[in-house]
N, C-alpha and C positions, 0 to 999 in steps of 0.2 A: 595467427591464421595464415593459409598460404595463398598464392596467388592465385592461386584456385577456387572461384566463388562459386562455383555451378553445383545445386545441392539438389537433391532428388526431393519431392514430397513440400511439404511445409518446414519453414524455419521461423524461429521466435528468437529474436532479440530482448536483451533486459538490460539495464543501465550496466547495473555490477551485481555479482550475487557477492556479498561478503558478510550478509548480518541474517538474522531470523525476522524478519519482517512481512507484514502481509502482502506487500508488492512481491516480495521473490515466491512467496505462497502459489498467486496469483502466477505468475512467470511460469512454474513450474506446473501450475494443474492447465495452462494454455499449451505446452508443450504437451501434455500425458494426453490431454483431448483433442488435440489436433494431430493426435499420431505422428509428432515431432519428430523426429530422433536426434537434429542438433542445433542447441541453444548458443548464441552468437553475445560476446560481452566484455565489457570493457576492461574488468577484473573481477576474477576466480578465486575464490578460496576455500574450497570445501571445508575444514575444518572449521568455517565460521557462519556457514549458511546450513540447510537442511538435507539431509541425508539423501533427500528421493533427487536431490541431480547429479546424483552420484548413477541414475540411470538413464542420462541425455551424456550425448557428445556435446561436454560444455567448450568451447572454445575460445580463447580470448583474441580482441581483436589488437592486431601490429601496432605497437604506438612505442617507440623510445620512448618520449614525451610523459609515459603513464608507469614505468619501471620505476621511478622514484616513490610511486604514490601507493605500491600496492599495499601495503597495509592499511591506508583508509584513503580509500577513492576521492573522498567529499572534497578531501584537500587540491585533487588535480583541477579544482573545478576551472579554471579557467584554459586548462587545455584536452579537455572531454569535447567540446563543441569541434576542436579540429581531429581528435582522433578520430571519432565517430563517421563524420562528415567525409574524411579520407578514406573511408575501407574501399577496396574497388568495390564495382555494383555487382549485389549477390544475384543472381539466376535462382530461382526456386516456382514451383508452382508461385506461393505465396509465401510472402512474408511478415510476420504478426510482429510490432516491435513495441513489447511492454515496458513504457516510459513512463517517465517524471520531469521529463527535463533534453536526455540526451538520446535515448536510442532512438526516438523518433527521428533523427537526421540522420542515420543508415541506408545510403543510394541502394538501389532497386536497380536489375537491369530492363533495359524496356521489354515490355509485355508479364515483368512480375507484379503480382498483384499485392500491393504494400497496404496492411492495414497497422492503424495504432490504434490499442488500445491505454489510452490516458488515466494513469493514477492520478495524475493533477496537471496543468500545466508549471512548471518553475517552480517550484515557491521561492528561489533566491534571484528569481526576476518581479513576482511579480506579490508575493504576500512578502516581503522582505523583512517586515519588521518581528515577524511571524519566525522566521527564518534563522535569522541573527540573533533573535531573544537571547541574551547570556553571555553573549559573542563580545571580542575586544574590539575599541576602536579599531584598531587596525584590519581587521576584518571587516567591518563595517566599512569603512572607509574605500579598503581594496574592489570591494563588492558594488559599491556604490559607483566609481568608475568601469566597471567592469560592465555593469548593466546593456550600457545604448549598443553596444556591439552583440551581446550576445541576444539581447530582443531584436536584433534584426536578422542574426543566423537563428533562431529561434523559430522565427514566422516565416521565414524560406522552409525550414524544415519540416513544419506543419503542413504547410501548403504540398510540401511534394506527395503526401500518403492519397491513397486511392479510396480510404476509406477510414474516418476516424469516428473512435467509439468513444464514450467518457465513461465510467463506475459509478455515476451517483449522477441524481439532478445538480446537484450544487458544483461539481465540475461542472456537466454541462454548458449549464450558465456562463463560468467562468472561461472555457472552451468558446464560448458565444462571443462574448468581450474580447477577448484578448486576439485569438485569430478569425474571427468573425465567419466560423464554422458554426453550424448545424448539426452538433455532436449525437448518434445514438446511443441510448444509455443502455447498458449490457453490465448487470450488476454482477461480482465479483463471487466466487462460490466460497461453500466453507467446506473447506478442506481436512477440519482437521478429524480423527477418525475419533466419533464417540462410543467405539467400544472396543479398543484397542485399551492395551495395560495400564494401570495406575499405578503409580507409587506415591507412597503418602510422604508428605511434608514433617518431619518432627518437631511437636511442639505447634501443633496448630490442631484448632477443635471445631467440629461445624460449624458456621453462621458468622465466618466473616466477610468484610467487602473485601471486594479484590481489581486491583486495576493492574493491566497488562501493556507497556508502553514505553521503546525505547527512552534514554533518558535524553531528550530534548526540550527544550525550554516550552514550544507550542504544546508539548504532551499535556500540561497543565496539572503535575501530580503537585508541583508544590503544595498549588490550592486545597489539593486534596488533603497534604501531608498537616497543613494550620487548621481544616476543618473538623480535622480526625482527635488533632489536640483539644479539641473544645469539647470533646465527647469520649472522656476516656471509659464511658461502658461500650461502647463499640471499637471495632479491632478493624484495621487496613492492614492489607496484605500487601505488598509493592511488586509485581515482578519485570523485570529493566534495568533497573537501579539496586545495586548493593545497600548495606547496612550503613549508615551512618546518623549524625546527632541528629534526636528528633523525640518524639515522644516512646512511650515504651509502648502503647498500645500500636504503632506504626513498626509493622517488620519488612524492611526491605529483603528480597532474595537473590536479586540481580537474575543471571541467566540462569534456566531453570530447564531439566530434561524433557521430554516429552512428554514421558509416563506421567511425570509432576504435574506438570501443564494441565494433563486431563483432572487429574484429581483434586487439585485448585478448582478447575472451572468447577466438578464436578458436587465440591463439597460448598462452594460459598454461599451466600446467602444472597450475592448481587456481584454484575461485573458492573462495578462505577468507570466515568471516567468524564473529564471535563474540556477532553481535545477538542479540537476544532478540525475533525477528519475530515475527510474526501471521502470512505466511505464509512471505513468502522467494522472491520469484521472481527474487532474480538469481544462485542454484545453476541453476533449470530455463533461465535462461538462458546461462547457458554449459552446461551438457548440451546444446543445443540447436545446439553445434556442436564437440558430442563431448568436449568438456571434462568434468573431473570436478568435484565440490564436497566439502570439508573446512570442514562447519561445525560448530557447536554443537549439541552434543545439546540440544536443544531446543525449545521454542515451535512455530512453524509448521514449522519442518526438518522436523520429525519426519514432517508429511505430504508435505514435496518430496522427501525423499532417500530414496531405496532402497539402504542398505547394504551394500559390495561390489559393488555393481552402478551405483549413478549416481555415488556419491562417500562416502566416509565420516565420522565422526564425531572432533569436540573433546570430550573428556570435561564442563571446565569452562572458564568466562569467565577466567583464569586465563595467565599467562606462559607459568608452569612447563608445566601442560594445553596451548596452543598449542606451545612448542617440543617436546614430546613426539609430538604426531599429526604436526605437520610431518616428523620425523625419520623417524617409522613409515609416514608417507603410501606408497601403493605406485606403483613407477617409471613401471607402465605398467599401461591399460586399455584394455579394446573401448570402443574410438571409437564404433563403429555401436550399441552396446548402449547406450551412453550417450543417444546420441541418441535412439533408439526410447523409454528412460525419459522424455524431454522430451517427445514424440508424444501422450501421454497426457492431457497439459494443453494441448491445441489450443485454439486461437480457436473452428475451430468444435463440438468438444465442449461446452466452455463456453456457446456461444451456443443449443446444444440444450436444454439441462439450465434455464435461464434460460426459453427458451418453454416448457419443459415448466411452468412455475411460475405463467407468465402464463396460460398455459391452462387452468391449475385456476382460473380466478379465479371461476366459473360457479357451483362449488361451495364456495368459502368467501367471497366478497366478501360483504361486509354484512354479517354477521354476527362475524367475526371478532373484529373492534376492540369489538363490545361483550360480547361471552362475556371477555375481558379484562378489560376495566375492571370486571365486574362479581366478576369473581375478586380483582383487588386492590383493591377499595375490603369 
């Protein structure tokens, strides 16, 4: 980026677009509803993120410090907190920075109006062991020194926005604890288009379960992959994770096209899943074409699923808990009811609820950031 921060209109920050994930989803349908036109971040990769930011001025922001890291961001972790922190201060009407962690410590110039909106706070400051699952001692160990510094540029960061949202109750909450903010919750849209093209998967037949979930240890698919073993007349579909040893009824596909994507959702019989999300928007995405969801009582679920009506509940993270709701799942659901529960979390609800935010900016901007810091100092 150059030294030139002065941008017409609204701009939206995102940590890194480099994967298919529901936070970049999310980043991108804040930029399309806010009438965007350019998205500010740490590192770009189009070929590994989603096609539609191929119609934002994505921009990466100056950092020596992050050239070594550009094939996978996660690694620079310990020097994102000073890239970020260092951009000079952007000038824009407002500025939206959709975080996890780092965009939200992107300076603002005085009189821009800084909102975040929060996928989570940290999870490698603050669910850690959440985080590390699978991870080497040396990781853990790095991480674990690394903590006290970065929870203190952390909470400077939060404190500087004018305005912060969270995606679910259960951030909130955690938004509540951690920076002892009053988070609104502005749940995340579903984005993805249910009547756009399919293409079918070869070698798969209606009515399997399907879970949708980068391969990280909190995703919780193992559990899934030993509960599926226990029940080889039911079939798991994996998409995240490639093929490897496991049972035959469990097909891993790793990354999968769009078209594929709809048609997964579109033919399974259930989107499972046993994460412990923030919010969970790939149950509202398969609702979104009439599918049901069998997740975890928990986390963000709790604000995506409408019990008996969009999909029902796993009791625990657990085998035993998984083959149990599988067994009880019910054969059949209103499709249309199903769908009408994903209607709820539109694009453009979402994108109302967001200007209704930017539009208070009149009555709390300026202010804000320092009734805060004078509360925790």
């Amino acid at each position: 980026m150059s030294a030139h921060t002065a941008f017409d209109g609204i701009v939206v920050a995102h940590d890194y677009l480099t994967q298919h994930g529901g936070a970049e989803r999310v980043a991108l349908q804040l930029a399309g509803q806010l009438d965007a036109t350019t998205i500010l971040t740490s590192v770009f990769r189009p070929d590994q993120t989603f096609t539609q930011a191929a119609d934002f001025d994505v921009r990466e922001i100056e950092s020596a410090l992050l050239r070594p890291f550009a094939s996978d961001p996660r690694k620079a972790l310990p020097f994102l907190a000073h890239a970020w922190s260092h951009v000079p201060p952007v000038e824009a009407d407002a500025v939206v920075c959709s975080s996890s962690g780092w965009a939200h410590g992107l300076p603002v110039a005085e009189g821009t109006f800084k909102v975040v909106y929060c996928h989570n706070p940290a999870r490698w400051l603050y669910q850690r062991e959440d985080y590390t699952r699978g991870a080497s001692l040396a990781v853990r160990t790095a991480l674990a020194a690394l903590s006290p510094s970065l929870r203190r540029w952390d909470a400077t960061a939060a404190l500087s926005a004018d305005a912060y949202l969270a995606n679910s109750s259960v951030v909130a909450d955690r938004i509540r604890r951690v920076y002892g903010i009053e988070a609104q919750v502005v749940h995340p849209p579903v984005s993805i288009d249910a009547d756009g093209p399919q293409e079918a998967v070869d070698g798969l037949d209606d009515g399997f379960f399907l879970t949708v979930a980068r391969p990280r240890g909190y995703k919780g698919t193992e559990v899934l992959r030993e509960a599926f073993r226990r029940m080889p007349d039911e079939q798991l579909v994996v998409v995240g994770a490639a093929d490897r040893d496991g049972p035959p009824n469990v097909r891993g596909l790793g990354e999968v096209s769009e078209s594929q994507l709809r048609w997964l959702y579109a033919h399974a019989r259930a989107l499972t899943s046993v994460s412990h999300e923030d919010f969970g928007l790939t149950p509202l995405e398969a609702n979104a074409f009439g599918t049901p969801s069998l997740v975890l009582r928990a986390g963000g679920f709790l604000d995506s699923t409408d019990e008996g009506v969009s999909g029902s509940f796993i009791a625990a993270d657990t085998v035993t808990a998984v083959v149990d709701a599988v067994r009880a799942f019910p054969v059949s659901w209103n499709r249309d009811t199903v769908k009408r529960h994903a209607g709820r979390f539109s694009a453009d609800a979402f994108g109302r609820r967001m200007r209704e935010v930017i539009d208070r900016r009149g009555r709390v901007a300026g202010g804000t950031r320092a009734l805060r810091r004078r509360a925790v100092a």
